[in-house]
N, C-alpha and C positions, 0 to 999 in steps of 0.2 A: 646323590648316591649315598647309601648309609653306609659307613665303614664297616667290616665285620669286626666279629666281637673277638680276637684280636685284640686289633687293633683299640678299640674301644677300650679292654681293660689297660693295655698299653699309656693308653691316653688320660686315662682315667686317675693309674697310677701317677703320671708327674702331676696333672693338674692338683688332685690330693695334697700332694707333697709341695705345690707353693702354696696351698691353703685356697685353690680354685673352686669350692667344692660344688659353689651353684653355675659352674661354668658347664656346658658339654659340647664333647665333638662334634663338629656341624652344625650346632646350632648358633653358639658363642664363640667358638671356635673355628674358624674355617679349616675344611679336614682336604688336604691336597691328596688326591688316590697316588700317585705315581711317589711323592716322598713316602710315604710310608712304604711302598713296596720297595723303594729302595732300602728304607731299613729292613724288612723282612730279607735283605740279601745281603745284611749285615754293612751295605755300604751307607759313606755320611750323606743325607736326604740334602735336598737343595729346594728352596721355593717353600721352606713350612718350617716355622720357629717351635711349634710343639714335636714335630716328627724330629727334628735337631736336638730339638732338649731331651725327648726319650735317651736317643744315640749317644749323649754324651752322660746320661747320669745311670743309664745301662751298662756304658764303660762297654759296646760293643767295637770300637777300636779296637780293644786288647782282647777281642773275641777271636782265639785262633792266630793272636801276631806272633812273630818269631822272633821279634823287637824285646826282647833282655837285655839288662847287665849280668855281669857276672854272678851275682847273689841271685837274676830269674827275677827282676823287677823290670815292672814297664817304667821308662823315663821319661820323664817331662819332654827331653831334645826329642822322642818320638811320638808326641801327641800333636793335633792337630788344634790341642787347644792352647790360648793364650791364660796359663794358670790363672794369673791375676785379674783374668777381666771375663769371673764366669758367667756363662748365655742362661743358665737357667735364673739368673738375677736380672738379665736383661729381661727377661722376658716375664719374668714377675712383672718390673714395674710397668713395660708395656700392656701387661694387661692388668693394671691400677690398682694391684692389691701390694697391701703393706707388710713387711716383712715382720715374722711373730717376735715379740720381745722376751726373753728370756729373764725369766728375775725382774721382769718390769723395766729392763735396761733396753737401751738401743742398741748394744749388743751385748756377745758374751764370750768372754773366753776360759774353754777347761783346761787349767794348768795340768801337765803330766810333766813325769820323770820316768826316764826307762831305768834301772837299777841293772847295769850289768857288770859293774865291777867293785862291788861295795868294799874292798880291802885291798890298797894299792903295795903296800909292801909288805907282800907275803918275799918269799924267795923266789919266786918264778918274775914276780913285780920287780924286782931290784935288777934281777942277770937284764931284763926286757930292758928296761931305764937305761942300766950298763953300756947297751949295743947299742940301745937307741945313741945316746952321749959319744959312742965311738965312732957310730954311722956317719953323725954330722961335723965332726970334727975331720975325718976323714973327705966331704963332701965338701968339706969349707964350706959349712954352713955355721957359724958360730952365735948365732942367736940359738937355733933348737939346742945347741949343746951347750951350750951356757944354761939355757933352763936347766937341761936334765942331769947340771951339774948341781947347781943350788939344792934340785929337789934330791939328789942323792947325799946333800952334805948336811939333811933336815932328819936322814933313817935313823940314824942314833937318840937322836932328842926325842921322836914319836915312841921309840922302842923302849925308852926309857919311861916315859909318860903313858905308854900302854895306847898310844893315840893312832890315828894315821888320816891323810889327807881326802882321801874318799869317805869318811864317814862325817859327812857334815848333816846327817840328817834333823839331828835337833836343831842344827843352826838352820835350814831350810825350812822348815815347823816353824822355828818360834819369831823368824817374822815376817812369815805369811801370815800366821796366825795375828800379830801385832800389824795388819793390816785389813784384819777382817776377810781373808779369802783362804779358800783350803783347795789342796790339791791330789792328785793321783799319781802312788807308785807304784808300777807295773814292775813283779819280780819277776825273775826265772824260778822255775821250779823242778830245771833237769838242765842235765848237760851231758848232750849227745853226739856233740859236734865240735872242734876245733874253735868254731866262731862262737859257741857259746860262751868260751871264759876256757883259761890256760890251766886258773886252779876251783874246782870243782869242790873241792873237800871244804878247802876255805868257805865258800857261798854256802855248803852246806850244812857248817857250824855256825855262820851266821846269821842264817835265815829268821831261828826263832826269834832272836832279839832284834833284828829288824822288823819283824811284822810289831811285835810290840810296841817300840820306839813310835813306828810309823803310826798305829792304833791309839798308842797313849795322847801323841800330838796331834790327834786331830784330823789326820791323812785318810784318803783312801788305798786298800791294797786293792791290785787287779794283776792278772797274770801274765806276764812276758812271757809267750809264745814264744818256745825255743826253735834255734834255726833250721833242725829238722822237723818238726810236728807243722809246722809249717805246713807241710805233704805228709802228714800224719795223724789221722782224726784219732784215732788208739792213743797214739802219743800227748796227742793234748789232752784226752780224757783224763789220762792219770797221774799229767803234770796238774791239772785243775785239782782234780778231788787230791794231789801231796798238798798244794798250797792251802786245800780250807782246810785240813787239819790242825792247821795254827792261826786262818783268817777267817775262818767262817766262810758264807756265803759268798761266793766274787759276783760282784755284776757284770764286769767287764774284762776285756782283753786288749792288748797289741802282739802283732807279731814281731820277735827277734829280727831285725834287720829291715822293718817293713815291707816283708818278703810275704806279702797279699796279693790275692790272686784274685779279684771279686767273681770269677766265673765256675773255682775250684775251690778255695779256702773260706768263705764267708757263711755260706749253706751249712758246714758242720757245725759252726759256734751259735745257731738258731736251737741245733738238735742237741748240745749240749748246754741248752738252758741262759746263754750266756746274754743278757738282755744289753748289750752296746760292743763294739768296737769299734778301735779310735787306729788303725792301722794307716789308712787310705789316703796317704798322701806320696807326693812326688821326695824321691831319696836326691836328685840332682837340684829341684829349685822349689822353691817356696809357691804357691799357691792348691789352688782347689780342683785334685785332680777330678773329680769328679759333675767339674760345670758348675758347682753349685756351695755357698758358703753357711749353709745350713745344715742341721741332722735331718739325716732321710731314712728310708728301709731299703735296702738292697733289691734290686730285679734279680729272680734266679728265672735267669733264661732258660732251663732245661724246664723248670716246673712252669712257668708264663706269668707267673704272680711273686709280688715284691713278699720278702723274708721277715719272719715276725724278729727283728734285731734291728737297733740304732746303729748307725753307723755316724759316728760324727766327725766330721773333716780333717786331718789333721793340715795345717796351712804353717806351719813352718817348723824346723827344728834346727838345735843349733848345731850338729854336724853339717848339716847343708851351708850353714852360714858362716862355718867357724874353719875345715877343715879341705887343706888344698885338694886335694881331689875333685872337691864339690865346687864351691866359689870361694874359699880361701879368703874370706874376708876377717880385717881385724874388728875387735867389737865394735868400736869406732864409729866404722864401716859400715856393718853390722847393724846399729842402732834405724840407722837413716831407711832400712828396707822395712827393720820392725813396723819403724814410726809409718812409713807407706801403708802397710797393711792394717794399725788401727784407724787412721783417717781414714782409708776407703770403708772399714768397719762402723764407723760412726756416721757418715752418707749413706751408705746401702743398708745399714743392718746384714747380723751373722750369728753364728752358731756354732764354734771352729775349736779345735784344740792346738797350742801350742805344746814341743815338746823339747825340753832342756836334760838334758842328763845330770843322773846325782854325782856323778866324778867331775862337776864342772863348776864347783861351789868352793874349792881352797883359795880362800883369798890370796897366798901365798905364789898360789902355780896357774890361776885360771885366767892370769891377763885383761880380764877386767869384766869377763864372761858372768862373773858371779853378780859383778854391780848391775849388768846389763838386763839381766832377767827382774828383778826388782826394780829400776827405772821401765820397763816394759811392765808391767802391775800399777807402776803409777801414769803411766801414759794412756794404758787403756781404763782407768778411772777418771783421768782427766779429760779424756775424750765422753765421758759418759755409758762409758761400757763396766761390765761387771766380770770378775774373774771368780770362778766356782770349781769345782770339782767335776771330772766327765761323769762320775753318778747323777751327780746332780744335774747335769746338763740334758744326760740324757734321758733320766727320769722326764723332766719336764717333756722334751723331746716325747716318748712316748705317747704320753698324754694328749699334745698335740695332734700328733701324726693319726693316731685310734679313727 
C-alpha cells in the first residue's frame, strides 16, 4: 500500500534529517499503516522505528500535555524518552549511514553562556546575598552561609577596585580564545518579569559594554529570550531589533528559562528571520529532548512541514548539574556525567550545545564550576571533538540539512 502524502512528507522529513536522502518510504523503508495512524492520533506508534523517530523529533508528546513545571516546561521526569540514549541515532546507525561531521570532527560542541546577571553587587545583589547568609544560618546550613559570608566580606575591595564577580567576561574570552574555540552569549534585551533580573537599570547600563567586550573578544552575541516574550511574538520583535542596535545582525536565540514550546514558540523565530535556536533541551536532566544529538529543523505541525530555522540540541547545562532543585551535584560530581556525554559523543557522533552561565566563572565563589567548564573543552578535544560557536555550528548545520 502507498502511504499518503502525509505521511510521506512526514517521513521524508526525518529520513532528510539523518542525511537518508536516497532512502524512501516503502521502498527502503518498510512503511507499517497502523504506526503511522497512530501517530496521526498523536499517540507513540509501536512496530516502526521511522513512524517512532517522527514522534519523538516532532516532540508530539508535548503536543497538547498538561505535563509542566512551574516556569510551563515539559520535563524530562515526563517524557517517555530515555534523554541519553536518543532513537533517532539508533536508528541512523541501523540504517548504515554515518553521522555528518562537523568541522571535520567526530563531533561538535557549541559553547553558550546565558548572561542574566552580568553585575552581582549592585544594592538589590547585596540585601539578596544578606538573606541568602541569614536564610542558612537560620536553617543550620553553614556551608551556604559561610560562602555568602566570604562573598559579602569581598563587596568593599570590588567597590573599591570598580570590579565585581560576575563580570569575568574577558576572563571567559581570553582562554577560550588561548584554546582555539569561540563561544555564544545570549543577552537579555528586556525585563518584563520578576525572573528576568531584580535590577533592570543595572543590565541596561551595561548592555553597551558588554556587547563590546563580547565583540572585541571574539564571542558571538544572540538574544536571551526574555521570560515573558517567551508567549510573546511582539515582545521578542522588539527585544531583537533593542539588541542589533549595538550587535548588529543576531543569528540566533535561547529562551529565558528554557521556557520553549516547540509546538507554540519556535514558528515565530523562523518569521522573525532568526536563522538557529539553541533552547530545546530538558531544565531537570541532561540529555536530548528531542530523540536526537544533532541540529535539525523543527516540524510545525499546524503547517505539516519542517521550519526554515536550526534548532541545535541543547544536552546539558550547569544549573541542571549544579543546583539542588535539579540534581544538586557538586562539580566533582558533575564532571563524571560531562565526561559520560563526550564519550557517548565520540562513539556516535553529535551536534549539541552546552550551556554554562556567565555568573559561574569567579574563581573565588564558583566552587570549582569555573575549572570544570575548561577541563570539559579539553575533554571534548581529547576525545576528538571540536568546540565552536552555535553560529558556527549552525551555519554548517544549515548547509547540510538544505
Amino acid at each position: 500500500m502507498e502511504p499518503p502524502a502525509a505521511v510521506e512528507r512526514r517521513a521524508r522529513w526525518v529520513l532528510d534529517t539523518l542525511g537518508a536522502r536516497d532512502l524512501g518510504l516503502g521502498d527502503d523503508v518498510p512503511y507499517v499503516e497502523a504506526a503511522w495512524e497512530q501517530v496521526c492520533r498523536g499517540e507513540r506508534p509501536v512496530g516502526d522505528d521511522l513512524a517512532e523517530a517522527f514522534y519523538h523529533l516532532a516532540r508530539l508528546e508535548e503536543l497538547g500535555s498538561g505535563l509542566r513545571d512551574r516556569h510551563g516546561r515539559f520535563p524530562a521526569s515526563a517524557s517517555c524518552l530515555d534523554p541519553l540514549d536518543p532513537p533517532l541515532e539508533r536508528l541512523r546507525r541501523r540504517l548504515g549511514l554515518e553521522p555528518p561531521r562537523w568541522a571535520g570532527a567526530r563531533f561538535a560542541v557549541a559553547l553558550t553562556h546565558d548572561v542574566d546577571t552580568p553585575w552581582r553587587w549592585t544594592r538589590v545583589g547585596i540585601r539578596a546575598a544578606a538573606g541568602r547568609l541569614r536564610a542558612g544560618a537560620l536553617a543550620g546550613r553553614p556551608g551556604p552561609a559561610l560562602r555568602e559570608a566570604r562573598a559579602l566580606a569581598a563587596v568593599p575591595l570590588h567597590k573599591l577596585r570598580g570590579t565585581d564577580p560576575n563580570w569575568r567576561f574577558e576572563r571567559i574570552l581570553r582562554i577560550e580564545r588561548a584554546r582555539a574555540v569561540s563561544s555564544t552569549f545570549f543577552l537579555l534585551a528586556g525585563h518584563a518579569h520578576p525572573a528576568d533580573g531584580a535590577v533592570p537599570a543595572a543590565y541596561e547600563r551595561l548592555r553597551p559594554r558588554l556587547v563590546e567586550t563580547i565583540l572585541a573578544g571574539g564571542g558571538e552575541v544572540g538574544l536571551h529570550g526574555s521570560y515573558t516574550a517567551a508567549a510573546d511574538a511582539a515582545l521578542l520583535a522588539r527585544e531583537k531589533e533593542r539588541l542589533e542596535t549595538l550587535a548588529g545582525p543576531l543569528a540566533g536565540q535561547r529562551y529565558h528559562y528554557l521556557r520553549v514550546n516547540p509546538h507554540a514558540n519556535l514558528a515565530p523565530l523562523a518569521g522573525l528571520r532568526f536563522r538557529y535556536d539553541t533552547s530545546l533541551g530538558f531544565a531537570d536532566q541532561p540529555g536530548f529532548r528531542a530523540g536526537i544529538a544533532h541540529p535539525f529543523r523543527p516540524w510545525d505541525a499546524a503547517a505539516g512541514v519542517p521550519l526554515d530555522l536550526v534548532e541545535i540540541p541543547l544536552a546539558a547545562m550547569d544549573v541542571t548539574l549544579a543546583e539542588e532543585r535539579y540534581l544538586g551535584l557538586s562539580a566533582a560530581a558533575a564532571e563524571r556525567r560531562l565526561l559520560d556525554l563526550v564519550e557517548w559523543a565520540a562513539e556516535h557522533g553529535g551536534g549539541f550545545s552546552v550551556l554554562w552561565h556567565s555568573d559561574r566563572f569567579d574563581p573565588a565563589s564558583s566552587r570549582g564550576w569555573d575549572r570544570l567548564y575548561f577541563r570539559f573543552i579539553e575533554a571534548v578535544r581529547a576525545h576528538g571533538g571540536v568546540c565552536l560557536s552555535a553560529r558556527e555550528l549552525a551555519e554548517e548545520a544549515r548547509a547540510w540539512l538544505t
